[in-house]
C-alpha positions as a printed Julia matrix, in Angstrom:
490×3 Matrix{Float64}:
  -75.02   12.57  19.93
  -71.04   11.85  20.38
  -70.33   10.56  23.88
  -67.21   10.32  26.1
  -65.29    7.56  25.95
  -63.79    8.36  29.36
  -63.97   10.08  32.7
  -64.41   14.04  32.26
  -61.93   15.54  34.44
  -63.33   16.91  37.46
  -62.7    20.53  37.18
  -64.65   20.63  33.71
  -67.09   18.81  35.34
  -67.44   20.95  38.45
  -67.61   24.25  36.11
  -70.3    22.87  34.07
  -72.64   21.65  36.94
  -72.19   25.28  38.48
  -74.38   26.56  35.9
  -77.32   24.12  37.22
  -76.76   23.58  41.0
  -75.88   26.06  43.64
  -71.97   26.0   43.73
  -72.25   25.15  47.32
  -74.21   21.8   47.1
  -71.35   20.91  44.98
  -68.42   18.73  46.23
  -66.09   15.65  45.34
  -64.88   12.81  47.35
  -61.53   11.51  46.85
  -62.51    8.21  44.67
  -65.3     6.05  43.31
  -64.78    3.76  46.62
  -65.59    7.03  49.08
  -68.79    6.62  47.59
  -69.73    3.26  46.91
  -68.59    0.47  48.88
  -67.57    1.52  51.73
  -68.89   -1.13  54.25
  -66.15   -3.42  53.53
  -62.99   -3.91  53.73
  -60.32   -6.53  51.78
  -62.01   -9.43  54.23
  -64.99   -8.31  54.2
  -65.47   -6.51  57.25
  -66.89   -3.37  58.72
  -65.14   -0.43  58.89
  -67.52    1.55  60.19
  -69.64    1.82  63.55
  -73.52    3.56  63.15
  -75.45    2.7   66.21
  -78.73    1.19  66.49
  -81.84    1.37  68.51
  -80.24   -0.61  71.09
  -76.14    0.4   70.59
  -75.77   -2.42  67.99
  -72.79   -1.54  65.45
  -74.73   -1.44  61.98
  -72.4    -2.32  59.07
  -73.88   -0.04  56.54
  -73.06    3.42  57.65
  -71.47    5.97  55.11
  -68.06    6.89  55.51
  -67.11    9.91  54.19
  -63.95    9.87  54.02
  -60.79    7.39  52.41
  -60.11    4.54  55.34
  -56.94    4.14  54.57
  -55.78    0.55  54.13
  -58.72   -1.05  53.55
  -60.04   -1.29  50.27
  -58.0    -1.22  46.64
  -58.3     2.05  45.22
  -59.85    3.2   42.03
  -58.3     6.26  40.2
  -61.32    7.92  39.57
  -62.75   11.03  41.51
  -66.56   11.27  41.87
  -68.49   14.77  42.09
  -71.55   14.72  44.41
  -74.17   16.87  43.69
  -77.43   17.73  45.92
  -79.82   19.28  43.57
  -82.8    21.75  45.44
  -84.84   20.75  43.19
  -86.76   18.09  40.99
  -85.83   20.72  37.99
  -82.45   20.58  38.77
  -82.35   17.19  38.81
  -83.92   16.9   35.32
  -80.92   19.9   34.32
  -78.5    18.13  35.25
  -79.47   14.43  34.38
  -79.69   16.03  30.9
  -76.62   17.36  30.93
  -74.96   14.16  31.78
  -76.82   12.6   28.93
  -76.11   14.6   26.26
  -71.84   14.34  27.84
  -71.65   10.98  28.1
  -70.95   10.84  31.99
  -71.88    7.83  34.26
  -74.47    9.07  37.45
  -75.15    7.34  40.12
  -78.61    8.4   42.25
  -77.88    8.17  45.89
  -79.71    8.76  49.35
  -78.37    7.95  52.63
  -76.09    5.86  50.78
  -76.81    2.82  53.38
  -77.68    0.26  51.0
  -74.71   -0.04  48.7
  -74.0    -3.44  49.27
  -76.95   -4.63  47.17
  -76.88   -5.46  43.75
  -73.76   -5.85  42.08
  -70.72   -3.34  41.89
  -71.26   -0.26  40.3
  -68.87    0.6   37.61
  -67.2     4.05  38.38
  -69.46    6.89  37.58
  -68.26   10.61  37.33
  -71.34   12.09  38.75
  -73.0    11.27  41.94
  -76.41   12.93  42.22
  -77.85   13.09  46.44
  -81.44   13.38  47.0
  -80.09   15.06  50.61
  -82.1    18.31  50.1
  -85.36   16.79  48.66
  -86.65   15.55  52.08
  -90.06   17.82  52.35
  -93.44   16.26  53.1
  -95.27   17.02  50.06
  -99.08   16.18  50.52
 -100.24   14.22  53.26
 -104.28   14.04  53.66
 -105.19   11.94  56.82
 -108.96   11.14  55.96
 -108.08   10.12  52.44
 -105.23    8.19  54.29
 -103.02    9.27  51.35
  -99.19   10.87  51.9
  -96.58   12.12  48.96
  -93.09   12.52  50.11
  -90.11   13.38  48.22
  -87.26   10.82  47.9
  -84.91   12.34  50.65
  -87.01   11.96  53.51
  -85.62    9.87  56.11
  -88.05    6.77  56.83
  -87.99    7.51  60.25
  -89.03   11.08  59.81
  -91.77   10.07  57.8
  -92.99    7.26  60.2
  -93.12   10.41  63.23
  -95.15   12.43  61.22
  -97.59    9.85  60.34
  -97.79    8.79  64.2
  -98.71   12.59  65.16
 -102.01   12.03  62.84
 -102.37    8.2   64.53
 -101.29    6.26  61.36
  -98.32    4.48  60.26
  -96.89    3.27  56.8
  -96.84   -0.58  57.85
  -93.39   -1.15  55.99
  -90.49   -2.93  58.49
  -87.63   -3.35  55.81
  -83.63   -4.54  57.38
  -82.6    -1.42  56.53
  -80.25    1.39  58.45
  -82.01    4.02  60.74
  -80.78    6.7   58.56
  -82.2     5.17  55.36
  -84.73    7.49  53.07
  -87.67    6.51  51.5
  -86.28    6.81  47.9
  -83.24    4.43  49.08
  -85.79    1.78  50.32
  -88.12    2.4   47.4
  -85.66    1.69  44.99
  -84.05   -1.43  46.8
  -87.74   -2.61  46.88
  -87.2    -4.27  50.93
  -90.09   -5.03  52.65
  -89.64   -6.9   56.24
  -92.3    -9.28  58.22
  -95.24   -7.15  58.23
  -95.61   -8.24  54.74
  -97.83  -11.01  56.24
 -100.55   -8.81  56.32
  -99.81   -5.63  54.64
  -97.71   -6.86  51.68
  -95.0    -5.28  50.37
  -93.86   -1.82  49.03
  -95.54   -2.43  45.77
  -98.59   -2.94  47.49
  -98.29    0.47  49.02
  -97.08    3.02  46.44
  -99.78    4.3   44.3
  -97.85    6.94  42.59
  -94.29    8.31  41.5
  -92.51   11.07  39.94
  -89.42    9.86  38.24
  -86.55   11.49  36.39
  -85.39    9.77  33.17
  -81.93    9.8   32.11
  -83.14   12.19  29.43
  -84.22   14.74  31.91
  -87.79   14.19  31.29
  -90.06   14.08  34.61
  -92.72   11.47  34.58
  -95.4    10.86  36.48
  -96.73    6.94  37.31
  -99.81    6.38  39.3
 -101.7     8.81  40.86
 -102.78   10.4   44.37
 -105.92    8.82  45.19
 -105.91    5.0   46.47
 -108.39    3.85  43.71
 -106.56    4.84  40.39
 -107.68    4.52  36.93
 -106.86    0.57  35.2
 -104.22    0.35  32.83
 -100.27   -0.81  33.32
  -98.88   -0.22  36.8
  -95.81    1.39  35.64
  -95.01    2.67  39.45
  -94.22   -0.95  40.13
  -91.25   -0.83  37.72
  -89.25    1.51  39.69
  -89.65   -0.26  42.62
  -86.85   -2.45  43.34
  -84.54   -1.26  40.2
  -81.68    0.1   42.24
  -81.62    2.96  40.25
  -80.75    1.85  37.12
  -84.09    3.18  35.05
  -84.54    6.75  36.96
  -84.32    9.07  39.76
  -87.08    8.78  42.17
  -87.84   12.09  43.45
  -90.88   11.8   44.8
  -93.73    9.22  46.28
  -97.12    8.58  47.07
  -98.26    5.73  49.37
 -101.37    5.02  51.05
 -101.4     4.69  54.96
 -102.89    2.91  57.71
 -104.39    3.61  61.23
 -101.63    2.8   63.61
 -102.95    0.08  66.15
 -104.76    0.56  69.2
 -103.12   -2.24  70.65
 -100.5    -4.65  70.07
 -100.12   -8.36  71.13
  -96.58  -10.9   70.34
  -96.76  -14.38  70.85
  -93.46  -16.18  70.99
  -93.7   -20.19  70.09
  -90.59  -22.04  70.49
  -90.3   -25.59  69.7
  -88.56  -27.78  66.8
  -88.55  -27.61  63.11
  -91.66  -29.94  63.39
  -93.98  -27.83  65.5
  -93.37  -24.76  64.1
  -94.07  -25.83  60.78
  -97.28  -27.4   61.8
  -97.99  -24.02  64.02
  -97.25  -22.2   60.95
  -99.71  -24.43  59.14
 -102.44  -24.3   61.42
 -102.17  -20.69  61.52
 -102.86  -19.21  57.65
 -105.45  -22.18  58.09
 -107.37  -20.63  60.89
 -109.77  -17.71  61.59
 -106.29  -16.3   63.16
 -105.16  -12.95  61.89
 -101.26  -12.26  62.04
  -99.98   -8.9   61.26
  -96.55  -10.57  61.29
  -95.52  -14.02  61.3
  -91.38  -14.41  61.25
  -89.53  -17.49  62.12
  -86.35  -16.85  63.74
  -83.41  -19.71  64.12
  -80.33  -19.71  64.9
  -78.05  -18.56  68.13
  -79.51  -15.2   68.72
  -83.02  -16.48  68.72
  -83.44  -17.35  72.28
  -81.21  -14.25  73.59
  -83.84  -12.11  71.61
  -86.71  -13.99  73.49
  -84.8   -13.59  76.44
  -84.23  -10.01  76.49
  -87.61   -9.07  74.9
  -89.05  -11.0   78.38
  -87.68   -8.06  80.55
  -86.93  -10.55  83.84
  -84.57  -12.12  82.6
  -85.93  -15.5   82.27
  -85.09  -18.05  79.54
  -88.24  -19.48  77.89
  -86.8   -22.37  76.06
  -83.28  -23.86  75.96
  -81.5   -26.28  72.95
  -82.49  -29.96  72.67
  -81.15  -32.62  74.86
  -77.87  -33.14  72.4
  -77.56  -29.2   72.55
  -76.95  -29.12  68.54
  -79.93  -27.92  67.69
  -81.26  -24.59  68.85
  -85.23  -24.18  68.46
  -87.0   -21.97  66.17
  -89.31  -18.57  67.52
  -91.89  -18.0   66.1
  -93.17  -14.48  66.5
  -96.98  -13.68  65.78
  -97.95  -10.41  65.92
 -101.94   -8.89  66.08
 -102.38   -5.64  65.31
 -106.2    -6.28  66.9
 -108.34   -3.79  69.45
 -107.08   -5.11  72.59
 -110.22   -7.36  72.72
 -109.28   -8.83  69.85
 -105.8    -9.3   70.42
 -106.16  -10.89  73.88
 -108.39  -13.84  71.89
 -105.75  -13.98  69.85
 -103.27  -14.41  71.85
 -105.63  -17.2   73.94
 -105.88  -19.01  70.88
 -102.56  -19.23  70.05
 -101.81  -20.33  74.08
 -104.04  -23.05  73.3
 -101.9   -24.23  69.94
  -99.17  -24.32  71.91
 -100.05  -26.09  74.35
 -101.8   -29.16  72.03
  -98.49  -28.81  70.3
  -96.22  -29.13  73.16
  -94.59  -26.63  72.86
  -93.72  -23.02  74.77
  -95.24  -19.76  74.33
  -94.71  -16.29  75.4
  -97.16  -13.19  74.98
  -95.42   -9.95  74.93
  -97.57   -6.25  74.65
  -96.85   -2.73  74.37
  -93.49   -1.67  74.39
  -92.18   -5.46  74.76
  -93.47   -5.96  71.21
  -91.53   -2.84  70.15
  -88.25   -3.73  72.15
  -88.3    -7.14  70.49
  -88.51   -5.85  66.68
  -85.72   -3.37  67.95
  -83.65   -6.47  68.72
  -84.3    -8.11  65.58
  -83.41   -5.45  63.33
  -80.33   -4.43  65.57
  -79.2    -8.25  65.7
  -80.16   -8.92  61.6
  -77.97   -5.69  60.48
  -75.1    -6.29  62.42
  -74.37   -8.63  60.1
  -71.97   -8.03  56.63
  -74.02  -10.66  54.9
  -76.91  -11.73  53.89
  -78.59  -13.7   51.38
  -82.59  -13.6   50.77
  -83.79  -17.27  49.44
  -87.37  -17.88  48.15
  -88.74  -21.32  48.47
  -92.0   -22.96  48.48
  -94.14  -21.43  51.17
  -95.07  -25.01  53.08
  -91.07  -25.88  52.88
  -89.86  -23.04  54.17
  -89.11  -24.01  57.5
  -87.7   -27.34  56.6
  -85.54  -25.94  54.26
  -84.02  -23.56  56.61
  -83.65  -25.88  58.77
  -81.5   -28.12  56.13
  -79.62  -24.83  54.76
  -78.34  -24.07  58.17
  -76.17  -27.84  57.92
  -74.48  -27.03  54.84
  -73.28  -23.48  55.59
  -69.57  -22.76  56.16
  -70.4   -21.38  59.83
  -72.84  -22.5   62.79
  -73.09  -18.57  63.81
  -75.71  -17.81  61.06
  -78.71  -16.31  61.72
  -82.28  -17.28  59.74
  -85.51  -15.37  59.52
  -88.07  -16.81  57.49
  -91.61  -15.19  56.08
  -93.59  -18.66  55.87
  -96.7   -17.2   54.14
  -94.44  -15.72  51.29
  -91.58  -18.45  51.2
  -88.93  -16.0   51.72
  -86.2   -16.43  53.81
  -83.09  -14.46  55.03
  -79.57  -15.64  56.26
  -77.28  -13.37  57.77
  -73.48  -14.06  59.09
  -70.72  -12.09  60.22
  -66.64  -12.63  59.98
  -66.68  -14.7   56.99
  -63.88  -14.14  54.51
  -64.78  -13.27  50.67
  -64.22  -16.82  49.82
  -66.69  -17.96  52.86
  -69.36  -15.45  50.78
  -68.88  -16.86  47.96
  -69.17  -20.18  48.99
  -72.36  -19.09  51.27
  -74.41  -18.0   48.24
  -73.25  -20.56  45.89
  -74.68  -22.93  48.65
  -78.21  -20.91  49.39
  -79.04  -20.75  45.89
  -77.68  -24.08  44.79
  -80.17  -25.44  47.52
  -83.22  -23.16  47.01
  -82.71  -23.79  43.43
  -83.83  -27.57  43.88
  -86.91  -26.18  45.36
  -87.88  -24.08  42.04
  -86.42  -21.3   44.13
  -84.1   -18.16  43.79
  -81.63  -16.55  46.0
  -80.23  -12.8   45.76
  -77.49  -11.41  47.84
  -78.9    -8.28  49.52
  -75.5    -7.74  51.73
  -72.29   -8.97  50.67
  -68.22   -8.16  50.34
  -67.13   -6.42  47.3
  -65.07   -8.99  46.24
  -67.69  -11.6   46.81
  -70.46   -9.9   44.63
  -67.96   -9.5   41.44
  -67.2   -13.1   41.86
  -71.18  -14.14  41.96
  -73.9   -12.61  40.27
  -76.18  -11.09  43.2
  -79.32  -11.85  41.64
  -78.89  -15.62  39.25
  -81.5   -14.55  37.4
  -81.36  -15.97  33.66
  -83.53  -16.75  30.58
  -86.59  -14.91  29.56
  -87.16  -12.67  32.36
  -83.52  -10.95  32.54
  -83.73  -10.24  28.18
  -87.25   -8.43  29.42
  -85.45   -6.54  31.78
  -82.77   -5.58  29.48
  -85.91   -4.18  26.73
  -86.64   -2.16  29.32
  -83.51   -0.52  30.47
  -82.92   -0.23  26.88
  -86.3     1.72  26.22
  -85.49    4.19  29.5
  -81.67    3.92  29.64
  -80.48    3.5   26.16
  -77.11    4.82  26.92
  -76.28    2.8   30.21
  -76.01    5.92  32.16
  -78.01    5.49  35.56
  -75.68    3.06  38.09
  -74.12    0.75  35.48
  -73.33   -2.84  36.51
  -75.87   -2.33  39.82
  -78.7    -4.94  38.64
  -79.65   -7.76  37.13
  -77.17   -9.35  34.43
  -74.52   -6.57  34.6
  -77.29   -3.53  33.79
């Protein structure tokens, strides 16, 4: 099979994907940066203002059109296609195979500052029109949704049946379920539910060959053998277009209780210890630290009132911890006694939220995370992980960061804003220098253009990135799907 050695131009291109696509789902954008990118500009800021849930300026909005000024330009015009169809996607992923183009899978397009930068592609193929519900079975607790589907969308249709997909992942309102899918993000209710692999039972993929295979199944309890759904998760889109999903669902809870502990380093960490040692049941468990902790607190309190304040020497703000029960109100009350009582032996403050607190406060969490141009998920040893944050937050190149911490996985996020490409750099050559001593990793999951071509996002090395490569090989042979995007340059 001869391949291209460069770009085709874009009128050949166009002409040829007219026989595949419907002429009018067809368009270009003026270069490879229109496309990916575009959250950034030369020093690393936004240049563009999405809204959140509670008017905060998100940082990863598309832009559709060249900002002028901002970023270098590349020479090289992308066409955007948005397929009806899983068949057309197979057409025209074959077609790109067998021409030697580059192609790029892309949803909202609100996650492209994970992973490393793409090389240029030619062909840019949009799961926009793929956004039906599929299948969705409320007594088998079972839903299939194609890849385009906004998350949001899919989380109202699941609340109209009283269940819920208990995923929370930092990720733009606009975001669809094949985006987060193939980022692989999960958020705090990981404490209880685990993560998106835990959740998907079932794809349908597109190779880079065209053919459509299916992974998993439709029915919770699937047949044993390899997992291969678990291999998509997570790969950026470097192995195959996701078109479509199955994941089993929850019952959405009755009733919802937040306790808010705020105290030192010290008595968190032993709250946090005394916690996954108990009878205690946490739906979510997130330690927050850093300046917007307490103005979260504050506002999620509705009067107004400030339920802890910085140490005597005013150089150390406290950490929040937020526990969550997802308990019949009977239940969650107990909890939420219990918890009163911790605090109290541990001397330190607590705050129960309910209701529609409980949802303004995650509101505020997400809206104050994603503000942010970068950020840097660390994995540590579970039982260090607030200490460690704690230490990480002294060797950073600014005071303004913001930490939130998953104690019963070990992960941890840092997020900061207005730091120059060098400040990036220097960030996650810090995080992961540090995490490293602790057997840990850290990954850039937000991050300046010009600060992920100077670092490799992920630092993986050795065994597991030459398995990874096997793989991409096996699927991928030709490098086609989002080159450069993951691990080691793949």
């Amino acid at each position: 099979m001869t391949k291209l050695t460069s770009p085709p131009r874009v009128e050949e291109l166009v002409s040829r994907l007219r026989h595949v696509v419907d002429p009018t789902a067809i368009r270009t954008v003026a270069d490879f940066l229109d496309l990916v990118d575009y959250t950034h500009d030369v020093h690393g800021d936004s240049i563009d203002g999405t809204h959140g849930a509670n008017g905060a300026n998100y940082t990863h909005a598309a832009v559709p059109d060249a900002v002028p000024g901002t970023s270098p330009r590349s020479v090289d015009p992308v066409v955007v296609a948005a397929p009806a169809s899983e068949s057309e996607i197979s057409h025209l992923l074959r077609l790109a195979d067998e021409s030697g183009w580059k192609v790029a899978p892309v949803g909202a397009n609100t996650q492209r500052g994970f992973g490393g930068v793409m090389e240029p592609v030619a062909l840019a193929v949009e799961s926009l029109h793929l956004n039906h519900l599929v299948d969705y079975s409320p007594a088998d607790m079972v839903v299939t949704v194609q890849a385009g589907m906004p998350f949001r969308q899919l989380k109202r249709v699941l609340a109209e049946h009283g269940q819920m997909l208990p995923l929370d992942p930092l990720s733009h309102p606009d975001a669809t379920i094949g985006g987060i899918v193939a980022t692989g993000i999960s958020g705090p209710l990981r404490t209880m539910y685990g993560t998106l692999r835990d959740m998907v039972i079932g794809l349908r993929t597109v190779y880079p060959s065209g053919q459509i295979v299916r992974t998993g199944g439709k029915v919770v309890k699937n047949v044993a053998g390899y997992d291969m759904s678990k291999l998509f998760i997570g790969s950026l889109g470097t192995l195959a277009f996701i078109s479509e999903i199955t994941f089993k669902v929850r019952p959405l809870p009755s009733h919802t209780e937040l306790c808010l502990l705020v105290g030192d380093r010290h008595q968190v960490a032993e709250a946090v210890s005394r916690i996954i040692n108990s009878h205690l049941i946490a739906s979510r468990m997130e330690a927050l630290y850093g300046p917007w902790a307490l103005d979260a607190l504050e506002d999620a309190s509705h009067d107004g009132s400030r339920i802890a304040s910085r140490d005597a020497s005013g150089d150390e703000p406290p950490f929040a911890l937020a526990v969550e029960s997802h308990e019949p109100r009977a239940g969650s009350m107990a909890q939420s006694q219990a918890l009163s009582r911790l605090a109290a032996d541990l001397g330190i403050e607590c705050k129960v939220l309910a209701g529609d607190s409980t949802t303004v406060f995650w509101d505020q969490y997400q809206d104050a995370a994603l503000t942010n141009a970068m950020c840097v998920r660390y994995t540590v040893p579970p039982n260090r992980a607030v200490a460690f944050t704690h230490a990480l937050a002294r060797l950073l190149p600014t005071r303004d960061a913001l930490f939130s911490v998953t104690p019963v996985a070990g992960i941890g996020r840092v997020f900061a804003s207005g730091l120059t490409p060098e400040d990036e750099i220097q960030m996650v050559t810090i995080v992961r220098g540090a995490a490293g001593e602790h057997g840990g990793i850290a990954v850039v999951e937000s991050g300046s253009r010009k600060a992920r071509q100077s670092v490799d996002p992920f630092g993986f090395t050795g065994s597991e990135l030459q398995l990874h490569r096997r793989i991409k090989q096996a699927i991928d042979p030709h490098g086609m799907l989002s080159p450069n995007r993951f691990l080691g340059g793949m």
